[in-house]
mmCIF file of the N, C-alpha and C atoms, coordinates in Angstrom:
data_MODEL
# 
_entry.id   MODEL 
# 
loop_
_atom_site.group_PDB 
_atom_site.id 
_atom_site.type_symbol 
_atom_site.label_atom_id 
_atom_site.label_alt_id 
_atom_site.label_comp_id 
_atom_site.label_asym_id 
_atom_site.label_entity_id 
_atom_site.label_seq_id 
_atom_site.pdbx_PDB_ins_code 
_atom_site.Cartn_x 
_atom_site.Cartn_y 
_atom_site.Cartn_z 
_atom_site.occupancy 
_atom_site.B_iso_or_equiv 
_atom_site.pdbx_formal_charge 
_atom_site.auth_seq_id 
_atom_site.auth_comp_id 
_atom_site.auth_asym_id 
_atom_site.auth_atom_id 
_atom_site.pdbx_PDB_model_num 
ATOM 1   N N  . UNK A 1 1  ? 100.477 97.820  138.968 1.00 0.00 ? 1  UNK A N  1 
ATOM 2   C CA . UNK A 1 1  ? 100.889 96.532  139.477 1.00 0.00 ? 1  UNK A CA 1 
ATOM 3   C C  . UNK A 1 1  ? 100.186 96.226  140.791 1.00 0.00 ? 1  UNK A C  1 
ATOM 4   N N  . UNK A 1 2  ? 99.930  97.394  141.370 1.00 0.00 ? 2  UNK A N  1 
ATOM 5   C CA . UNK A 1 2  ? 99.426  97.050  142.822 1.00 0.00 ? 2  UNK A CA 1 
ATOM 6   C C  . UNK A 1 2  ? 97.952  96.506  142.486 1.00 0.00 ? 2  UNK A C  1 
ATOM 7   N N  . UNK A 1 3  ? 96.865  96.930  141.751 1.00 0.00 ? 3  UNK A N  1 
ATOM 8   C CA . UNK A 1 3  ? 96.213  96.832  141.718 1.00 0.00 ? 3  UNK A CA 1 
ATOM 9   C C  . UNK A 1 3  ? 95.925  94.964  141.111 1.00 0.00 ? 3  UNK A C  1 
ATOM 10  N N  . UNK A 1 4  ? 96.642  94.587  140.857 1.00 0.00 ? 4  UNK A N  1 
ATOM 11  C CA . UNK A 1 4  ? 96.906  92.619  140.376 1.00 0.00 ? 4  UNK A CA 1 
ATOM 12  C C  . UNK A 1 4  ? 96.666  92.142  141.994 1.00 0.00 ? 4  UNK A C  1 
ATOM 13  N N  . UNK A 1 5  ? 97.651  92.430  143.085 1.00 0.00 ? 5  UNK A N  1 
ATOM 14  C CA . UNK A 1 5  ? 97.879  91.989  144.057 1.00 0.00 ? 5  UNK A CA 1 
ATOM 15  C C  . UNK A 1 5  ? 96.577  90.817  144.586 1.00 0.00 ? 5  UNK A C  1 
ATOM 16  N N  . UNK A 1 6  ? 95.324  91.695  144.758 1.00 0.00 ? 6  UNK A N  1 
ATOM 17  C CA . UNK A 1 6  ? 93.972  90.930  144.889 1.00 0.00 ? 6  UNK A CA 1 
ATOM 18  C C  . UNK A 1 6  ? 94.015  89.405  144.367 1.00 0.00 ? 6  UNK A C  1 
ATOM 19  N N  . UNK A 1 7  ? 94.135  89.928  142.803 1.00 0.00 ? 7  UNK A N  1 
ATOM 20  C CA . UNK A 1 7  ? 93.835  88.921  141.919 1.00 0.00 ? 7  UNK A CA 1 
ATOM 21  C C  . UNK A 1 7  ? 95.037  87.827  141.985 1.00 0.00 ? 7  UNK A C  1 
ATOM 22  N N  . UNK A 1 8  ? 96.412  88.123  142.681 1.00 0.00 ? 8  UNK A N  1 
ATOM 23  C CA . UNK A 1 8  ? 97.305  87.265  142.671 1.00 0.00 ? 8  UNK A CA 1 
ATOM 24  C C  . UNK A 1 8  ? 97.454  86.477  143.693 1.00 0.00 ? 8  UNK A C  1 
ATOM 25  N N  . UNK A 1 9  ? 96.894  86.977  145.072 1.00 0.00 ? 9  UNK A N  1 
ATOM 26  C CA . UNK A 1 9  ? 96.114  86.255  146.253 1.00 0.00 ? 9  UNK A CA 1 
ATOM 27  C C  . UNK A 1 9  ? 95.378  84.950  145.974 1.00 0.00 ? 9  UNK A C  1 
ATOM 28  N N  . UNK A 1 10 ? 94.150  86.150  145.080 1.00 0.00 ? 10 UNK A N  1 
ATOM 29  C CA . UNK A 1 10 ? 92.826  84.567  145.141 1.00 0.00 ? 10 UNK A CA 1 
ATOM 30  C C  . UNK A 1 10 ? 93.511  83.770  144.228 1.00 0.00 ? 10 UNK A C  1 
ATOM 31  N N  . UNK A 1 11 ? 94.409  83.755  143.219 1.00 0.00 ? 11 UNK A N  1 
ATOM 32  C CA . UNK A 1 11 ? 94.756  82.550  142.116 1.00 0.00 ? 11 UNK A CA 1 
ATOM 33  C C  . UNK A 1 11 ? 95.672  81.959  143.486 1.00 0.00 ? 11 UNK A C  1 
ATOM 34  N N  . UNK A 1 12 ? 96.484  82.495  144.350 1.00 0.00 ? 12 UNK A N  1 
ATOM 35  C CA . UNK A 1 12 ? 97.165  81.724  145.288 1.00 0.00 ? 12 UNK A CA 1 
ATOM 36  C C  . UNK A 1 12 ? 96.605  80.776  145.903 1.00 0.00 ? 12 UNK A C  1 
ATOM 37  N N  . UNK A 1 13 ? 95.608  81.301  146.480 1.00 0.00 ? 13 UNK A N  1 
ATOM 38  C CA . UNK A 1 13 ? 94.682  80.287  147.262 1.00 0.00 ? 13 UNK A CA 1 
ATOM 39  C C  . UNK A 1 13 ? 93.357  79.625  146.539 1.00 0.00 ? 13 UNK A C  1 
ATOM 40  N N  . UNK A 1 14 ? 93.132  79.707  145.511 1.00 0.00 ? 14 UNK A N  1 
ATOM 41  C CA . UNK A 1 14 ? 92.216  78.540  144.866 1.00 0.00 ? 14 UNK A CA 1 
ATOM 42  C C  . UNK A 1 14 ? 93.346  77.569  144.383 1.00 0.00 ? 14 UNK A C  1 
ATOM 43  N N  . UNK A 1 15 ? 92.572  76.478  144.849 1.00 0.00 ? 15 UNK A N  1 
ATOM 44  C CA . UNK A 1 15 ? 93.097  75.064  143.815 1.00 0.00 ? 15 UNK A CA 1 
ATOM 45  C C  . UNK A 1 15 ? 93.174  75.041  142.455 1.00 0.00 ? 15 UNK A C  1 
ATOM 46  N N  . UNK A 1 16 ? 94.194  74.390  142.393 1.00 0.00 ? 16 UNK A N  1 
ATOM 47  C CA . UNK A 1 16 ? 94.190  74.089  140.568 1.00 0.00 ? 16 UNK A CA 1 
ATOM 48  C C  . UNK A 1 16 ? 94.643  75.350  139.728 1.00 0.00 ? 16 UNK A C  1 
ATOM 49  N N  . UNK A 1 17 ? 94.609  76.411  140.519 1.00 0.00 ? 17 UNK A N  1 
ATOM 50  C CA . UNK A 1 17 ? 95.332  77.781  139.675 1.00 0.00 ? 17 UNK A CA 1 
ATOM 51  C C  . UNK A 1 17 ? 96.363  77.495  138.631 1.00 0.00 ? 17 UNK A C  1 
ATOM 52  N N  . UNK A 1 18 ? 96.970  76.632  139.202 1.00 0.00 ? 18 UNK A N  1 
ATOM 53  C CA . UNK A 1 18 ? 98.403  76.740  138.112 1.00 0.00 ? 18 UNK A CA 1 
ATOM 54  C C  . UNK A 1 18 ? 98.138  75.799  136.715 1.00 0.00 ? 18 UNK A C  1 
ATOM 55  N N  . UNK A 1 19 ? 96.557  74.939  137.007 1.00 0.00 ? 19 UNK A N  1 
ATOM 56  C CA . UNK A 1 19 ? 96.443  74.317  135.261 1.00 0.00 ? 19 UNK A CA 1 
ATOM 57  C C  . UNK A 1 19 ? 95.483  75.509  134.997 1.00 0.00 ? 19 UNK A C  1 
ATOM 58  N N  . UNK A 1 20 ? 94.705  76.011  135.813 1.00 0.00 ? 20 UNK A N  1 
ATOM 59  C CA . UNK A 1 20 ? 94.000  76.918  134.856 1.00 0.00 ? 20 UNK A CA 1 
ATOM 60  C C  . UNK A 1 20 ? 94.900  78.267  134.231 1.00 0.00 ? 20 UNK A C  1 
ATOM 61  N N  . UNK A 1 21 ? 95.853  78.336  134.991 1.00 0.00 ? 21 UNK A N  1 
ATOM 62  C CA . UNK A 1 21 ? 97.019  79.659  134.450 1.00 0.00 ? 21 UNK A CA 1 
ATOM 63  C C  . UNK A 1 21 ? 97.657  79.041  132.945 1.00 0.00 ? 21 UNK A C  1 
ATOM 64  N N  . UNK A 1 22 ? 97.847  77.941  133.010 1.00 0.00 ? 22 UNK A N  1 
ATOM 65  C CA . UNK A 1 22 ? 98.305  77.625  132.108 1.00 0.00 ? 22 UNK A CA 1 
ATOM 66  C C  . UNK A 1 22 ? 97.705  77.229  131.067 1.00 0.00 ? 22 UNK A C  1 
ATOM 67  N N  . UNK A 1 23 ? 96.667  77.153  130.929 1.00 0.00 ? 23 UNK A N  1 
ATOM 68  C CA . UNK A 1 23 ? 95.495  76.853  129.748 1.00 0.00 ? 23 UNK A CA 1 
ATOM 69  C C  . UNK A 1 23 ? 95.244  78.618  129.495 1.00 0.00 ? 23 UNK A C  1 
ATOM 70  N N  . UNK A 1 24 ? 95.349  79.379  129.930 1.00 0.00 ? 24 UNK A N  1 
ATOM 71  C CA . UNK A 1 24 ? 95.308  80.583  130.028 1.00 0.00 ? 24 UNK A CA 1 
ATOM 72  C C  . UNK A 1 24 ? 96.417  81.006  129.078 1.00 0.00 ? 24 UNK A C  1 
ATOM 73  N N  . UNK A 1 25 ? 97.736  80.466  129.369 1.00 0.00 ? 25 UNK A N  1 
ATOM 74  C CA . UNK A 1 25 ? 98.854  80.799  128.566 1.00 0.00 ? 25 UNK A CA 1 
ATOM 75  C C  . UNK A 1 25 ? 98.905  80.324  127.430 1.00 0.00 ? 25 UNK A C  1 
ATOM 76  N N  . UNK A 1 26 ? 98.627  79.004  127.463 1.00 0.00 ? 26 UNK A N  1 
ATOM 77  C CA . UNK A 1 26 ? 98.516  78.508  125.905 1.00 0.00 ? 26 UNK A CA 1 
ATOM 78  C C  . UNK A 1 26 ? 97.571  79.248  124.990 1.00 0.00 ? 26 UNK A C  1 
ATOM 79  N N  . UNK A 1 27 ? 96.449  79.550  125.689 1.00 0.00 ? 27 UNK A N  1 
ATOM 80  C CA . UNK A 1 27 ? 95.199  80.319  124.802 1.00 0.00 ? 27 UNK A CA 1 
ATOM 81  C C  . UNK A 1 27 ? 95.842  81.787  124.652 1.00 0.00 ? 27 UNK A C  1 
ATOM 82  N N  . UNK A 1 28 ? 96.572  82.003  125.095 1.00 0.00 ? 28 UNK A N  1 
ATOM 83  C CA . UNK A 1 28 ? 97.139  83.893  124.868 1.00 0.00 ? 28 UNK A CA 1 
ATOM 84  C C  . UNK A 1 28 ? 98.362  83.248  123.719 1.00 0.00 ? 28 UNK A C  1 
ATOM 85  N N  . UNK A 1 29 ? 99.048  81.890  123.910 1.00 0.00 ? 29 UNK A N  1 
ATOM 86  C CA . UNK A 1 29 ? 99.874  81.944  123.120 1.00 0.00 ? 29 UNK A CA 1 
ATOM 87  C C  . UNK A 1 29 ? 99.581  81.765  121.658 1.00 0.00 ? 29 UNK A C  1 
ATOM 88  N N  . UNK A 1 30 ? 98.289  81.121  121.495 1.00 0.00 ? 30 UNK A N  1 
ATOM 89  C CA . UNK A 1 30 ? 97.891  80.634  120.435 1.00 0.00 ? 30 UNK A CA 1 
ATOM 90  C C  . UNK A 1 30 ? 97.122  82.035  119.651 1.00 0.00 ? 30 UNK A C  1 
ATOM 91  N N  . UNK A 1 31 ? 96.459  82.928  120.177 1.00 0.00 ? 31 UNK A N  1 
ATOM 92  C CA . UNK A 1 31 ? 95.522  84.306  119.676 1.00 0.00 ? 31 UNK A CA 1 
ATOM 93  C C  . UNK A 1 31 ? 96.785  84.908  119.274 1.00 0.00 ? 31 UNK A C  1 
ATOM 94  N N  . UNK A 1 32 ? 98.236  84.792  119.908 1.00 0.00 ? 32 UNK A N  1 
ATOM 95  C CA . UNK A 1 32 ? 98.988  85.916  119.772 1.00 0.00 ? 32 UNK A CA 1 
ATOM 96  C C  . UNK A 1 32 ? 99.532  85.417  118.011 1.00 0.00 ? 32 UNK A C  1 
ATOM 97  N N  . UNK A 1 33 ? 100.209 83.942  117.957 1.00 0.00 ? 33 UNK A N  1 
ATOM 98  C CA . UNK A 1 33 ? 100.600 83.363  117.031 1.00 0.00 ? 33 UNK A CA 1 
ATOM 99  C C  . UNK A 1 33 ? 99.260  83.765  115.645 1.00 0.00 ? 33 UNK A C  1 
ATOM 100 N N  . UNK A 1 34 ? 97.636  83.656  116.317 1.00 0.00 ? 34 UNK A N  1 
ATOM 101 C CA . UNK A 1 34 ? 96.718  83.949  114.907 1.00 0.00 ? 34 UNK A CA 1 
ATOM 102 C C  . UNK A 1 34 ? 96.863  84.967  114.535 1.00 0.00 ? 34 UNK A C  1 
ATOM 103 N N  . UNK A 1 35 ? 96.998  85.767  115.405 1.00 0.00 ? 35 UNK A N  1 
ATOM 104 C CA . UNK A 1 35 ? 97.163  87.322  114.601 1.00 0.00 ? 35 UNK A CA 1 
ATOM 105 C C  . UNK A 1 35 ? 98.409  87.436  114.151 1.00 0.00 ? 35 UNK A C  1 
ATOM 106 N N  . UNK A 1 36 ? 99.139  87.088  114.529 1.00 0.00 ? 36 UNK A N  1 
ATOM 107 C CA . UNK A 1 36 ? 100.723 87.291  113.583 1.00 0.00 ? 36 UNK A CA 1 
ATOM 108 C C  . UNK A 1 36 ? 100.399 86.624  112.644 1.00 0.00 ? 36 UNK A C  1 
ATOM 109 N N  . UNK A 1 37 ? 100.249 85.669  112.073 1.00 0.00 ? 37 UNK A N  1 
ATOM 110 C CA . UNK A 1 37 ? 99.830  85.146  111.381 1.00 0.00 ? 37 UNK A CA 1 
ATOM 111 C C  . UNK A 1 37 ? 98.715  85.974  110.221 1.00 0.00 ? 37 UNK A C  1 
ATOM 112 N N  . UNK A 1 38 ? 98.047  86.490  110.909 1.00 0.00 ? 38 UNK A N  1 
ATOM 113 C CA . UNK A 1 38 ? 97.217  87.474  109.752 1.00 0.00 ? 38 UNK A CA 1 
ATOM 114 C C  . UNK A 1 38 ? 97.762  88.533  109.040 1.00 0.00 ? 38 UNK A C  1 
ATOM 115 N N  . UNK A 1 39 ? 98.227  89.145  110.439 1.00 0.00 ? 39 UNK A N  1 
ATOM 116 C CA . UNK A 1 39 ? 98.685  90.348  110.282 1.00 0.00 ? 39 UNK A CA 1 
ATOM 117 C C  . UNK A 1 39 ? 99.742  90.243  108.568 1.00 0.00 ? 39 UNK A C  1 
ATOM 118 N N  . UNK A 1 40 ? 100.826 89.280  108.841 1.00 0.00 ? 40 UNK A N  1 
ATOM 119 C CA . UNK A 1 40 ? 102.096 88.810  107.819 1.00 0.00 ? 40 UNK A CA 1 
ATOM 120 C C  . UNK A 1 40 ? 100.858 88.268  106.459 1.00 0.00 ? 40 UNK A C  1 
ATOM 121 N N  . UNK A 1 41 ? 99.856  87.830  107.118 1.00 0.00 ? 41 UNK A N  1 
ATOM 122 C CA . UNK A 1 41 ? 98.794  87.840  105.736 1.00 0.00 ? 41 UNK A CA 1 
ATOM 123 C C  . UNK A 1 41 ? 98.650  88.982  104.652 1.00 0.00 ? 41 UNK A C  1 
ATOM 124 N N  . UNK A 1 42 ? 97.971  89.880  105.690 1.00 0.00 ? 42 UNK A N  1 
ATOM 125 C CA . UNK A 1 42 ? 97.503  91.524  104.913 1.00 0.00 ? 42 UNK A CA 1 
ATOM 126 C C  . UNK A 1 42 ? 98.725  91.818  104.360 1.00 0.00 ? 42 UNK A C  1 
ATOM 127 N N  . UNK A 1 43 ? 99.861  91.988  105.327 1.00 0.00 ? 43 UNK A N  1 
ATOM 128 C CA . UNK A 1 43 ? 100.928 92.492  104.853 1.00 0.00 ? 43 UNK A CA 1 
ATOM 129 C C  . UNK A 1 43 ? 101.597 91.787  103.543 1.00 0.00 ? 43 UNK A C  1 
ATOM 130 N N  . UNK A 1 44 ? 101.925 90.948  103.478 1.00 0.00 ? 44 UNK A N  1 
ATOM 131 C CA . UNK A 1 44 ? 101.928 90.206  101.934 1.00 0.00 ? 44 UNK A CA 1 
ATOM 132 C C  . UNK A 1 44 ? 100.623 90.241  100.659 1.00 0.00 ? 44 UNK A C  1 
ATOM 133 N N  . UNK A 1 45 ? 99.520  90.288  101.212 1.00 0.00 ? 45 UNK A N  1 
ATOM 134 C CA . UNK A 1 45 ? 98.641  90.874  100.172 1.00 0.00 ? 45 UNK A CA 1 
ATOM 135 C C  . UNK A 1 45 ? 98.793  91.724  100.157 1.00 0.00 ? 45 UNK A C  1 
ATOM 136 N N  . UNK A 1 46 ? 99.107  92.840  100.946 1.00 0.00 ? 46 UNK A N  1 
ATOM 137 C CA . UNK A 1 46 ? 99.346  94.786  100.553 1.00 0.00 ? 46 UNK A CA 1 
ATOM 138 C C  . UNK A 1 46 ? 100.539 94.512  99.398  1.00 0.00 ? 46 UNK A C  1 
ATOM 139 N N  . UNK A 1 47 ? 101.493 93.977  99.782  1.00 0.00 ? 47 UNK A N  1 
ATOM 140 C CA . UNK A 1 47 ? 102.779 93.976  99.105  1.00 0.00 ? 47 UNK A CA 1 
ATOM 141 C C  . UNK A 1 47 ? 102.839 93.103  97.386  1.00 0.00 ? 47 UNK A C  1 
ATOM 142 N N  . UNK A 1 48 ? 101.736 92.274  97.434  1.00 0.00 ? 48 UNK A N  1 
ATOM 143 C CA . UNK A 1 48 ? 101.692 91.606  96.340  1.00 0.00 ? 48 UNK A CA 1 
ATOM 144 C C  . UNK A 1 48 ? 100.604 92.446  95.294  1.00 0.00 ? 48 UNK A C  1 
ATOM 145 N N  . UNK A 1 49 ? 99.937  93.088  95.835  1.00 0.00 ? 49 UNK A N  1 
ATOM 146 C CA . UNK A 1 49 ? 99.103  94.272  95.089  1.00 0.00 ? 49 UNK A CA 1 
ATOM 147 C C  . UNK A 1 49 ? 99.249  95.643  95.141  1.00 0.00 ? 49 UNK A C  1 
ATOM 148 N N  . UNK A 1 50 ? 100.168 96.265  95.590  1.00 0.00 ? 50 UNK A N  1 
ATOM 149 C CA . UNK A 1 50 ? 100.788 97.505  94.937  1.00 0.00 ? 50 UNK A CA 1 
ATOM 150 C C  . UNK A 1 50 ? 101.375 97.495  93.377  1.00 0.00 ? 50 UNK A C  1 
ATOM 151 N N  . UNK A 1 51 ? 101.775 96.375  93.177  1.00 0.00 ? 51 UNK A N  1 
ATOM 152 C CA . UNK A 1 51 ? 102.400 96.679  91.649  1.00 0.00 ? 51 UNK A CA 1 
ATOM 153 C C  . UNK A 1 51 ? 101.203 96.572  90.845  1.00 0.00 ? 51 UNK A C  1 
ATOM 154 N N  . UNK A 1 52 ? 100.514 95.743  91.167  1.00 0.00 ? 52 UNK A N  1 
ATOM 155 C CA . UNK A 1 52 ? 99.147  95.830  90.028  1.00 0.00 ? 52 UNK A CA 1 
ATOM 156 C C  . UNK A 1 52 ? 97.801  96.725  90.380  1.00 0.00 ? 52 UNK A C  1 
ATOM 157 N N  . UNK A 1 53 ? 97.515  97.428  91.589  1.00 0.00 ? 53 UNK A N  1 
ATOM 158 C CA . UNK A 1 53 ? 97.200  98.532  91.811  1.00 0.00 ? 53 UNK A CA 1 
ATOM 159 C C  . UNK A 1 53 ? 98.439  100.100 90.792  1.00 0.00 ? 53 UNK A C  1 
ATOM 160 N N  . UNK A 1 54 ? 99.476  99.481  90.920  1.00 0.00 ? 54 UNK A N  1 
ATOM 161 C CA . UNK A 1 54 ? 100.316 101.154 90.273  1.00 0.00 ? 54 UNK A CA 1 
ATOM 162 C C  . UNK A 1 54 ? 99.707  100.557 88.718  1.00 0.00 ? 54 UNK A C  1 
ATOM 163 N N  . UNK A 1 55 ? 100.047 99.772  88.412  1.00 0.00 ? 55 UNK A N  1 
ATOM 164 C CA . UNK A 1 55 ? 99.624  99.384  86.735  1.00 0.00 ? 55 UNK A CA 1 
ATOM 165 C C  . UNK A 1 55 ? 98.325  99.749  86.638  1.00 0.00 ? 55 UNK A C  1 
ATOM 166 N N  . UNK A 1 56 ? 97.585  99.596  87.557  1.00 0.00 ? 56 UNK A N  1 
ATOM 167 C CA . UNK A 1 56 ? 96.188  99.956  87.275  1.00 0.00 ? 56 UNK A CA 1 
ATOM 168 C C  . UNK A 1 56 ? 96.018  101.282 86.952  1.00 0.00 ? 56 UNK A C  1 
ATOM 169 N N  . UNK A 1 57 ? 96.513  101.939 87.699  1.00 0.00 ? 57 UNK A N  1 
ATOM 170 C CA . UNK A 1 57 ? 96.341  103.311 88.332  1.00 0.00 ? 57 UNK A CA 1 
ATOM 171 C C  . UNK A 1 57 ? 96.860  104.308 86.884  1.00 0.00 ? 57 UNK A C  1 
ATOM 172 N N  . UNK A 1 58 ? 98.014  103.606 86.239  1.00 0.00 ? 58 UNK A N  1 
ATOM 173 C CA . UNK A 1 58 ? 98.762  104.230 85.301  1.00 0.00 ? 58 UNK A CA 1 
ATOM 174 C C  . UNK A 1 58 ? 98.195  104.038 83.745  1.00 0.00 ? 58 UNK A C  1 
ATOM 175 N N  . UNK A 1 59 ? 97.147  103.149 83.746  1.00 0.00 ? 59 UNK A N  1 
ATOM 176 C CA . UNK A 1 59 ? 96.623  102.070 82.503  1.00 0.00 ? 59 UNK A CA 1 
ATOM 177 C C  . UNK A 1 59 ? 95.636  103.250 82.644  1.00 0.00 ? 59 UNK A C  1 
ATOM 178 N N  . UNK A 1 60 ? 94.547  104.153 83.826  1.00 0.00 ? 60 UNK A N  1 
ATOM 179 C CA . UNK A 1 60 ? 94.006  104.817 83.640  1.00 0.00 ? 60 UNK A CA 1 
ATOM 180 C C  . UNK A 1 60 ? 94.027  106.102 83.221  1.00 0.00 ? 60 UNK A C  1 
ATOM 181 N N  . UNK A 1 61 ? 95.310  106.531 83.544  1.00 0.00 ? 61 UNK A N  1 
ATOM 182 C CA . UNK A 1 61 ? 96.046  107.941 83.008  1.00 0.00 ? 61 UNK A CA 1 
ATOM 183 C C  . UNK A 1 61 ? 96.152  107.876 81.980  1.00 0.00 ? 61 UNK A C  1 
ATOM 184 N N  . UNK A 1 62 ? 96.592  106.966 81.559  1.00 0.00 ? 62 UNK A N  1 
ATOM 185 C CA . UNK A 1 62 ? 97.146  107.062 79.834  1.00 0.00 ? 62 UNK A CA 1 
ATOM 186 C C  . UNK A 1 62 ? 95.911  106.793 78.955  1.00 0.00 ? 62 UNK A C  1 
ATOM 187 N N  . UNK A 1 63 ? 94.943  106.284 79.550  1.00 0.00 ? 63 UNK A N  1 
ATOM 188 C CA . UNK A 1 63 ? 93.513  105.838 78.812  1.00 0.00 ? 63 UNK A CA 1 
ATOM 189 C C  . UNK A 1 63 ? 92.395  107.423 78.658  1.00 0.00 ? 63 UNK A C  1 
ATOM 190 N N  . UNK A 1 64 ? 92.804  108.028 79.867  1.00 0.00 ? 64 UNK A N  1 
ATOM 191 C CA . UNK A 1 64 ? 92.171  109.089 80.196  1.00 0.00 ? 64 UNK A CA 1 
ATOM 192 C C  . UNK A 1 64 ? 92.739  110.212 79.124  1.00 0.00 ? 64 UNK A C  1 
ATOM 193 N N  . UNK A 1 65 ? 94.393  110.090 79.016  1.00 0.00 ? 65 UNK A N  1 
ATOM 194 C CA . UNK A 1 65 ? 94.863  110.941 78.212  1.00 0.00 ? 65 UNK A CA 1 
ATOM 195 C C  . UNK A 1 65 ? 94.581  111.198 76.600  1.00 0.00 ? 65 UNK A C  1 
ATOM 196 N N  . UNK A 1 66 ? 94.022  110.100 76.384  1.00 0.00 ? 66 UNK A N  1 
ATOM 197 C CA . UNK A 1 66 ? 93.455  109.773 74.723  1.00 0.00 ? 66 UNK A CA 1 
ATOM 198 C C  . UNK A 1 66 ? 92.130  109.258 74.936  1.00 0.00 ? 66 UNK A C  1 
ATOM 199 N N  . UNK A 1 67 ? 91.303  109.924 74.194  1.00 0.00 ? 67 UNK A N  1 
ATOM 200 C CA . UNK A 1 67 ? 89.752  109.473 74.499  1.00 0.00 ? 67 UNK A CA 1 
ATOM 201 C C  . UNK A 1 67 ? 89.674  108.722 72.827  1.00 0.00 ? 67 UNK A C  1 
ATOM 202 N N  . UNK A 1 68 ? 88.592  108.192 73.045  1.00 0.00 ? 68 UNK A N  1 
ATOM 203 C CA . UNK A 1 68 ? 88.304  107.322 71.978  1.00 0.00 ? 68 UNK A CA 1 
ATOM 204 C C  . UNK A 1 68 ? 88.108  108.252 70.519  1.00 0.00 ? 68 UNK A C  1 
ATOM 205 N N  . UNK A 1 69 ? 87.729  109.495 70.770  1.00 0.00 ? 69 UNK A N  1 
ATOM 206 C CA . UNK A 1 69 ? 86.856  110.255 69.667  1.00 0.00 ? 69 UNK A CA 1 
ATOM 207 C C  . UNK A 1 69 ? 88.355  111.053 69.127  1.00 0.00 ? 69 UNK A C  1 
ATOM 208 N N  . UNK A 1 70 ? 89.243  111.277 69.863  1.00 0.00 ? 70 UNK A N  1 
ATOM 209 C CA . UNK A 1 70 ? 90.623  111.798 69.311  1.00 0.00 ? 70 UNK A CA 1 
ATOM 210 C C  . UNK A 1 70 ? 91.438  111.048 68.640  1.00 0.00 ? 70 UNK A C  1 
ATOM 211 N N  . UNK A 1 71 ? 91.067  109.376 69.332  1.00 0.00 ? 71 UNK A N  1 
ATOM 212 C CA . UNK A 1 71 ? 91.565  108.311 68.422  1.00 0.00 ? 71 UNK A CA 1 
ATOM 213 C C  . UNK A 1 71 ? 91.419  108.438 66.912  1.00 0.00 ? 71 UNK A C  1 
ATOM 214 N N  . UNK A 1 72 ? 90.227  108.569 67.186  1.00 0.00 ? 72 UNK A N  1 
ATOM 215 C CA . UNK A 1 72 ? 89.868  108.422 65.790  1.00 0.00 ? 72 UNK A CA 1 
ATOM 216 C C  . UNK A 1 72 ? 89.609  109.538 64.741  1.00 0.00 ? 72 UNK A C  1 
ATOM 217 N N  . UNK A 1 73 ? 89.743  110.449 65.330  1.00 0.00 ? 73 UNK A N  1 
ATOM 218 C CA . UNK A 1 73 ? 90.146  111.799 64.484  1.00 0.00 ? 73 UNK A CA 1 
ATOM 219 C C  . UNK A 1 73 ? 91.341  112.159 64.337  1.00 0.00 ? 73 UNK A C  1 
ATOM 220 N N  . UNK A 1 74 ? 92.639  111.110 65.006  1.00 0.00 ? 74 UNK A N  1 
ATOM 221 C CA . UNK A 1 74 ? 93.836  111.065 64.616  1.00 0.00 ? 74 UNK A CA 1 
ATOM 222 C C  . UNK A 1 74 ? 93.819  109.898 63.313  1.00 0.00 ? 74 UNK A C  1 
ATOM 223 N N  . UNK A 1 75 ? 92.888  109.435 63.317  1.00 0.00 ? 75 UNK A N  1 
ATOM 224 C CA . UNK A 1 75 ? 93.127  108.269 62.042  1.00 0.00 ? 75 UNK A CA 1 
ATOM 225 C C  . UNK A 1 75 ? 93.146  108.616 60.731  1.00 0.00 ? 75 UNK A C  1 
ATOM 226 N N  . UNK A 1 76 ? 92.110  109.760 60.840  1.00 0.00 ? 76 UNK A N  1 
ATOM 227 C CA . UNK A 1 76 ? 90.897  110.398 59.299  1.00 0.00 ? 76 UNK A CA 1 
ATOM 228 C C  . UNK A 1 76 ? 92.304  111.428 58.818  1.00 0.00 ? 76 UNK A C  1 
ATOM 229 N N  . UNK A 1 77 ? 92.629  111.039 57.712  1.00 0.00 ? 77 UNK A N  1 
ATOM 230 C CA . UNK A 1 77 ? 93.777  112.009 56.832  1.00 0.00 ? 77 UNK A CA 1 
ATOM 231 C C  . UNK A 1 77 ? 92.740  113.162 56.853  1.00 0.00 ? 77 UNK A C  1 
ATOM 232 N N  . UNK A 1 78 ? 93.442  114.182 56.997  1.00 0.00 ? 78 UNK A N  1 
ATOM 233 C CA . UNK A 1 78 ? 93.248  115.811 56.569  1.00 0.00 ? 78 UNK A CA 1 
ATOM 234 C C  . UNK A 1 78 ? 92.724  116.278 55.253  1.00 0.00 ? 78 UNK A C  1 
ATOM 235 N N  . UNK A 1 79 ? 92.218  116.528 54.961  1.00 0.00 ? 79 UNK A N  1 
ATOM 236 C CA . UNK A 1 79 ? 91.646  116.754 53.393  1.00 0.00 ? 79 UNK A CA 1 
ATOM 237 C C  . UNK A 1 79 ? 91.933  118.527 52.858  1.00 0.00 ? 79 UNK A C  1 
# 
């Protein structure tokens, strides 16, 4: 905190500090609002693609578990 002190001086004594502080605030308020904003983005795309990532994931196990050539040597009757 001590180390602001400087910087809370010179905004004291320059003119106009308090519109440029405040164009300052709006611009921190507005970056803070974009990234929340993203952030609740990703996070709803993570959340809307886990179920079709697990389907995926499970469509490959079971594909993996039967190969095509067993398919079809389960078809051919036994002689």
């Amino acid at each position: 905190m001590y180390r602001l002190l400087p910087i809370f001086l010179m905004l004291a004594v320059s003119p106009e500090s308090d519109k440029k502080l405040e164009h300052l605030s709006s611009f921190i308020t507005a970056t803070k609002d974009t990234v929340l904003g993203i952030r609740n983005g990703i996070e709803s795309f993570h959340a809307a693609m886990m179920p079709f990532m697990e389907s995926q994931e499970t469509g490959k196990t079971s594909a993996s578990a039967s190969t095509p050539k067993e398919s079809e040597e389960e078809s051919k009757p036994l002689a």
